[in-house]
N, C-alpha and C positions, 0 to 999 in steps of 0.2 A: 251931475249925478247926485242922489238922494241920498242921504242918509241913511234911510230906511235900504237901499242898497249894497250898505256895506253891513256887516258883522266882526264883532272885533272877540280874538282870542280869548279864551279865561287863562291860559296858562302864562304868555307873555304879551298881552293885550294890546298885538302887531293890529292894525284895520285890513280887515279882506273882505274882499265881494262876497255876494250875499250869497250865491250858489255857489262858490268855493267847499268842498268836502276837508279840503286840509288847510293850517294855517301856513303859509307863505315863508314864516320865519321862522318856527320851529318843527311844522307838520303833526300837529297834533289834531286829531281831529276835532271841525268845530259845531259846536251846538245847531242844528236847522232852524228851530223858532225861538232862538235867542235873541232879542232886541241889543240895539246897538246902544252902549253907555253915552250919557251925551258929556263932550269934553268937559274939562274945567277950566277956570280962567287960565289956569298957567298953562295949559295944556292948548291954548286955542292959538296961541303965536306960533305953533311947531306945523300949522297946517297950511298952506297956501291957499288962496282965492281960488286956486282951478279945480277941475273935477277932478282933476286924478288924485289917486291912494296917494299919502307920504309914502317914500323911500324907507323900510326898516332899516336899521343898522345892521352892517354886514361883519362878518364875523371875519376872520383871519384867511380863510380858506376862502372865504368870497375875494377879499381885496387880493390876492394873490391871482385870482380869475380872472381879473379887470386887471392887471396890469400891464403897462403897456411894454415894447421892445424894452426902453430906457430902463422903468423899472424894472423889467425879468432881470436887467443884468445886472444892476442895482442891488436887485434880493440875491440873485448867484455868486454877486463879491462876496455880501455879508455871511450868508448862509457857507459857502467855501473857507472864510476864514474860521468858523466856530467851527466847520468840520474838520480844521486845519489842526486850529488847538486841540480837539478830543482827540485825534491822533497822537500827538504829541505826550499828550497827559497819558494815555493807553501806553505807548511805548517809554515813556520815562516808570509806570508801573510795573512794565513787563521787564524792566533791565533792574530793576529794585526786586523783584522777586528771581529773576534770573542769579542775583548778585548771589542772596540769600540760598538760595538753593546749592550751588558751587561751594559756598563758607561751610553747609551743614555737612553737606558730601566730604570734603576737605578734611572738615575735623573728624567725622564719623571713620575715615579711612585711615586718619593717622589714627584715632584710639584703637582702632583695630590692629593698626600697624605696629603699635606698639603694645600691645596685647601678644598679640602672637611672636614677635620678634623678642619680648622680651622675656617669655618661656623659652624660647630656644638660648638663648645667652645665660637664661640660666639653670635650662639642662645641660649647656657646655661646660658648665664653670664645676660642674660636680665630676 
C-alpha cells in the first residue's frame, strides 16, 4: 500500500484509507484531497515494514471489548469491589444523616415537651 493511499486525520492525526469518510479513531470527518503528512524521524519506528494501517490506541471502552473470559472476570472482581465500597460509603452516609435527623427530632420534641409541659406546671402551681 501507497501512501498516497492513506489520509491522516487533522484532529488526532490516526492514518486511515484514503476513501474512508470518517476517522477510524475519533470519527471525525476527514478532508477528501488532503495529502497525507509525511512521518518524522521519531515517528518512522512506530510503523512497521508491512502494508497495513498501525493499530491506533484504544481507549478504555475498546480494551474492555477485546477482553478475554480471564480478563472479564478480572475487570468484574475489580470493578464489584469499588462498587462494594461506594455502597458502603453511601450507607455509612445514610446512618450519619439518619443519626442526625433522630438527634434533631429528639431535641425539637423535648423543647416542645417541655414548652407545653411546663405551662401546665405552671398553670397548676397558681
Amino acid at each position: 500500500m501507497e501512501e498516497a493511499d492513506r489520509i491522516m486525520c487533522e484532529k488526532c492525526m490516526a492514518v486511515n484509507y484514503a476513501d474512508a469518510e470518517f476517522c477510524r479513531r475519533c470519527g471525525e470527518p476527514l478532508p477528501q484531497n488532503a495529502s497525507t503528512p509525511t512521518p518524522q524521524e521519531a515517528d518512522i519506528s512506530s510503523y512497521s515494514a508491512s502494508d497495513e494501517l498501525p493499530e491506533p490506541p484504544r481507549n478504555a471502552l475498546d480494551e474492555l471489548m477485546h477482553l478475554g473470559f480471564g480478563g472479564l472476570i478480572g475487570f468484574g472482581i475489580r470493578f464489584g469491589f469499588v462498587l462494594a465500597i461506594a455502597e458502603i460509603i453511601a450507607l455509612v452516609v445514610l446512618v450519619i444523616i439518619l443519626i442526625v435527623f433522630a438527634v434533631v427530632l429528639t431535641m425539637l420534641g423535648v423543647g416542645i415537651g417541655n414548652l407545653f409541659f411546663g405551662n401546665l406546671t405552671s398553670l397548676a402551681r397558681v
